[in-house]
C-alpha positions as CSV (number, residue, x, y, z in Angstrom):
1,X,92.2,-0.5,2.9
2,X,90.3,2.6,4.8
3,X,88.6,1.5,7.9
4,X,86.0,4.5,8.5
5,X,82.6,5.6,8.4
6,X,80.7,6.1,4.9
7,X,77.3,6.0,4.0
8,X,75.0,6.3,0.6
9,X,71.4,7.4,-0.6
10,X,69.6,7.4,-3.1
11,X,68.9,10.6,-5.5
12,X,67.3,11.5,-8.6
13,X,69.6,13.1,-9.7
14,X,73.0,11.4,-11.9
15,X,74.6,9.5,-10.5
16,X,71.7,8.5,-8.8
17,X,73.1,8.3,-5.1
18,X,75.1,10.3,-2.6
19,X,78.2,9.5,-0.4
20,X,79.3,10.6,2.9
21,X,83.1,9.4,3.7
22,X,85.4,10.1,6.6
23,X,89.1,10.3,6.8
24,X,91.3,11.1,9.6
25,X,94.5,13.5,8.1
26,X,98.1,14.6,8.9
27,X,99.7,17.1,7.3
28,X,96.7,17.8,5.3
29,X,97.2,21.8,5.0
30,X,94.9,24.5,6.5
31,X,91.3,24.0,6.5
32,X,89.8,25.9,4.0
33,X,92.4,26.4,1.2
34,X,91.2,23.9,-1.5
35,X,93.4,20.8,-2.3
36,X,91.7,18.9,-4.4
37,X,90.4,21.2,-7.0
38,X,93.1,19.7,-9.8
39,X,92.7,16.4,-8.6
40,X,91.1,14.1,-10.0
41,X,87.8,12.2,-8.3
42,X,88.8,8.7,-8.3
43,X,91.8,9.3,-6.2
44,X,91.1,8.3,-2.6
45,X,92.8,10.5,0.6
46,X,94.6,8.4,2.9
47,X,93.3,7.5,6.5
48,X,95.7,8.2,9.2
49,X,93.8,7.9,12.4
50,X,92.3,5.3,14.5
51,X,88.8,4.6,13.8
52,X,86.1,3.3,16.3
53,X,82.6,3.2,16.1
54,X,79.0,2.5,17.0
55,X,75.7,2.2,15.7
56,X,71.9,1.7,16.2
57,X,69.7,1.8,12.6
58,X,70.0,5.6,11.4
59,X,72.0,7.0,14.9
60,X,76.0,6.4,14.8
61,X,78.4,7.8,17.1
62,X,81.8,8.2,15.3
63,X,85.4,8.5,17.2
64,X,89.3,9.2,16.1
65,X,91.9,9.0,17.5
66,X,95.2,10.0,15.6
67,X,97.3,6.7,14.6
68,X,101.0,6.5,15.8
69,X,103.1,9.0,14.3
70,X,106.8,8.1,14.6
71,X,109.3,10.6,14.2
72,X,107.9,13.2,11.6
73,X,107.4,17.0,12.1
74,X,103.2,17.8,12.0
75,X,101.4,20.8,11.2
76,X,98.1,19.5,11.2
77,X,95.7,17.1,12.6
78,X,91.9,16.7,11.5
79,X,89.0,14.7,11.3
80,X,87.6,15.4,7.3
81,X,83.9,14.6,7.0
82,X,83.2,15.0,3.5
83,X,80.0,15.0,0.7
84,X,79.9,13.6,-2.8
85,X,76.8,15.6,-4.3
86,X,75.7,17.9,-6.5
87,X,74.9,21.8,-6.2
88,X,71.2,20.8,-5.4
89,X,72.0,19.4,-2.1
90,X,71.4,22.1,0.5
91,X,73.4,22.6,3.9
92,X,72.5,24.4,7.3
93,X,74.6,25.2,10.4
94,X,71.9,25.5,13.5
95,X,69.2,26.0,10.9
96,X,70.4,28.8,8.8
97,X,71.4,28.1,5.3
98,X,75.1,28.2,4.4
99,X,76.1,29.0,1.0
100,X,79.2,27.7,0.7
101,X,81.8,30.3,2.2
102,X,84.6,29.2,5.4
103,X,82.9,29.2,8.3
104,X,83.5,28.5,11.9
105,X,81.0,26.0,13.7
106,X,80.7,25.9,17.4
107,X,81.4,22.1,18.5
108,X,77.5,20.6,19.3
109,X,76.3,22.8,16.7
110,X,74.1,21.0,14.2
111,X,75.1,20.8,10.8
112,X,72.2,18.9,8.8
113,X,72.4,18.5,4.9
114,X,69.2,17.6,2.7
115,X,69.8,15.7,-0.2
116,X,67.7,13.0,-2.6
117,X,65.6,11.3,-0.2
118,X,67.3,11.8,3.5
119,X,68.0,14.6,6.0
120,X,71.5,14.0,7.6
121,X,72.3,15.4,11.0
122,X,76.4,15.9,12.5
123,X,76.8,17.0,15.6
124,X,80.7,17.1,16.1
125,X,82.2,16.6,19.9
126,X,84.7,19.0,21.3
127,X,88.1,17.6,19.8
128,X,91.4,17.5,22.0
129,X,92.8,20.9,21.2
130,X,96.4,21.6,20.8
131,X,96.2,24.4,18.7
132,X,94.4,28.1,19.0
133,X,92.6,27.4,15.3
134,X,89.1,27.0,15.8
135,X,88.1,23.3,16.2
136,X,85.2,23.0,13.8
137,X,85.6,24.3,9.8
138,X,82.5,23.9,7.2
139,X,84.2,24.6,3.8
140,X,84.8,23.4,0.6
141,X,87.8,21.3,-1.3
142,X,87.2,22.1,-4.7
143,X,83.4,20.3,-5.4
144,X,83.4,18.7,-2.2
145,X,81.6,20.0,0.8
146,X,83.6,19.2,4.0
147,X,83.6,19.4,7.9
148,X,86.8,19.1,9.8
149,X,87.2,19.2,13.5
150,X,90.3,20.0,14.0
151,X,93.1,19.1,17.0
152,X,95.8,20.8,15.5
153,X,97.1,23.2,12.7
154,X,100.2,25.3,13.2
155,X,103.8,25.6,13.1
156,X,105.6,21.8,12.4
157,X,105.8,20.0,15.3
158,X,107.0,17.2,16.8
159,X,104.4,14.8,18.9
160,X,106.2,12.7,21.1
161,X,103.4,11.4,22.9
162,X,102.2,9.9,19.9
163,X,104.9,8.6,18.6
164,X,103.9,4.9,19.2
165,X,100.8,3.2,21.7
166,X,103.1,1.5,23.7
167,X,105.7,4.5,23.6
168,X,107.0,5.0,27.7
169,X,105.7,8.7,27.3
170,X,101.9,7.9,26.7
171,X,99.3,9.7,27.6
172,X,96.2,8.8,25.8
173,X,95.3,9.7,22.4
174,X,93.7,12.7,21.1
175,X,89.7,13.1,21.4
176,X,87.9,13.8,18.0
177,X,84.4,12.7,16.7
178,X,81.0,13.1,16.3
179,X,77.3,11.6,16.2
180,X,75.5,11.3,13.1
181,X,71.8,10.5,12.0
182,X,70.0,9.8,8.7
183,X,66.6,10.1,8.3
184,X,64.6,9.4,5.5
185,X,62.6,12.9,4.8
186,X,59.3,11.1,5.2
187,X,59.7,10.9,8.7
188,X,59.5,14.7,9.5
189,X,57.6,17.4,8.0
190,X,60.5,19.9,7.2
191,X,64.0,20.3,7.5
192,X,63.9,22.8,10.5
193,X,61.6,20.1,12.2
194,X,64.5,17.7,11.5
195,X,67.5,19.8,13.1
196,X,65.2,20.9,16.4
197,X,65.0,17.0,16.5
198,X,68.5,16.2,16.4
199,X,69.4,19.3,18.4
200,X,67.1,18.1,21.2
201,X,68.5,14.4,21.2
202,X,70.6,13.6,24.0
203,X,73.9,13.4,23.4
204,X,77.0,13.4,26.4
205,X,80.8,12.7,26.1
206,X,82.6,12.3,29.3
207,X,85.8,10.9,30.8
208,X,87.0,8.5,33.5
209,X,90.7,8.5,33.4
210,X,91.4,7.3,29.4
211,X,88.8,6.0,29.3
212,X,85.7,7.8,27.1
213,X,82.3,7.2,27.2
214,X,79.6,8.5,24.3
215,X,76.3,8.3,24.4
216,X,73.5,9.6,21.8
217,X,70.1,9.3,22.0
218,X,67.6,8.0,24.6
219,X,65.1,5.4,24.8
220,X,64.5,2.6,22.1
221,X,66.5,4.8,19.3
222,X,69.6,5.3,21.7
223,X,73.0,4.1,20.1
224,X,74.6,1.2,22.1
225,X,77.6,3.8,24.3
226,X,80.4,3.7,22.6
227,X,83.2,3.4,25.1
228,X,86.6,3.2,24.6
229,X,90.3,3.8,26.2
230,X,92.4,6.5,24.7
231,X,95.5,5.0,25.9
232,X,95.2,2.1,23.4
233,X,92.2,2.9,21.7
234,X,90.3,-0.4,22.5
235,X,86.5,-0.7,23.1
């Protein structure tokens, strides 16, 4: 069963809701060349990361980290965030409109989609890069709007440092996430007053050793700190 983040909302239009879904990928090919345009909608991707999570009402902050690999040759690793929707919904990066082509998004950048009756914000974290790809790709697979942050794409490889959690070469896992917020559309007057909201909320990601700390939002609306140790992924 997939562990991740996914959330729905209502629409007028058929089907009548919306989902957002998550799943962590390996060997996934590059980000943006479609590969699910002849596939067909019911069949799910396959989770490959470590999920962990918190949340406060509408705020989440959401963190990967990539599960143990054995010994197998990579040439990718990726967070997908992806959107079940129709053409109606629409889509901004930093509040101008995006219409659908590749395109490079600067990690902290707001990426805010209005659709039925909510606005929902992403803010994606700078990911562990081992690649020179950049780390953030808004494109779409097939019908399906999607966000990757990316840690690596590239020439196979084999990762011996993640090869297992308790392998004698560890070093931590890789860093890869994001903070998201839904709001219902009631609560602000437009969708630009919306992303200079989200842009404005606090949001920090640091490090003590393995061990990360992030934090999003301030006062009564702040998400519980997610904090967590890369070297075995435990809260």
């Amino acid at each position: 069963m997939n562990d991740g983040c996914i959330a729905y909302w209502t629409r007028k239009e058929p089907p009548g809701y919306g989902v957002l879904y998550t799943r962590y990928r390996a060997n996934a090919g590059v980000t943006g060349e479609p590969s699910r345009e002849s596939a067909p909608r019911w069949l799910d991707i396959w989770e490959d990361g470590v999920f962990r999570s918190a949340q406060n009402g509408s705020r989440a902050i959401v963190a990967y980290g990539v599960a143990p690999r054995g010994v197998r040759s990579i040439d990718s690793l990726r967070l997908d965030i992806r959107w079940l929707g129709p053409e109606s919904a629409s889509m901004s990066v930093t509040g101008e409109s995006w219409s659908g082509e590749t395109l490079a998004v600067e990690p902290g950048k707001p990426v805010v989609i209005a659709d039925g009756e909510v606005y929902i914000g992403i803010i994606s974290l700078e990911p562990t890069r081992i690649g020179h790809t950049p780390p953030v790709v808004l494109w779409r697979d097939g019908d399906e709007p999607v966000l990757s942050i990316v840690n690596y794409e590239g020439p196979p490889k084999q990762f011996w440092e993640y090869r297992s959690l308790a392998g004698p070469f560890w070093k931590g896992n890789v860093r890869n996430g994001f903070a998201l917020w839904i709001a219902p559309r009631t609560d602000f007057a437009s969708v630009e007053a919306f992303t200079q909201a989200l842009a404005e909320t606090l949001l920090a990601d640091s490090m003590e050793g393995t061990v990360r700390t992030i934090t999003f939002g301030d006062g009564d609306d702040a998400v519980a700190t997610l904090t967590y140790d890369l070297r075995e992924m435990r809260l």
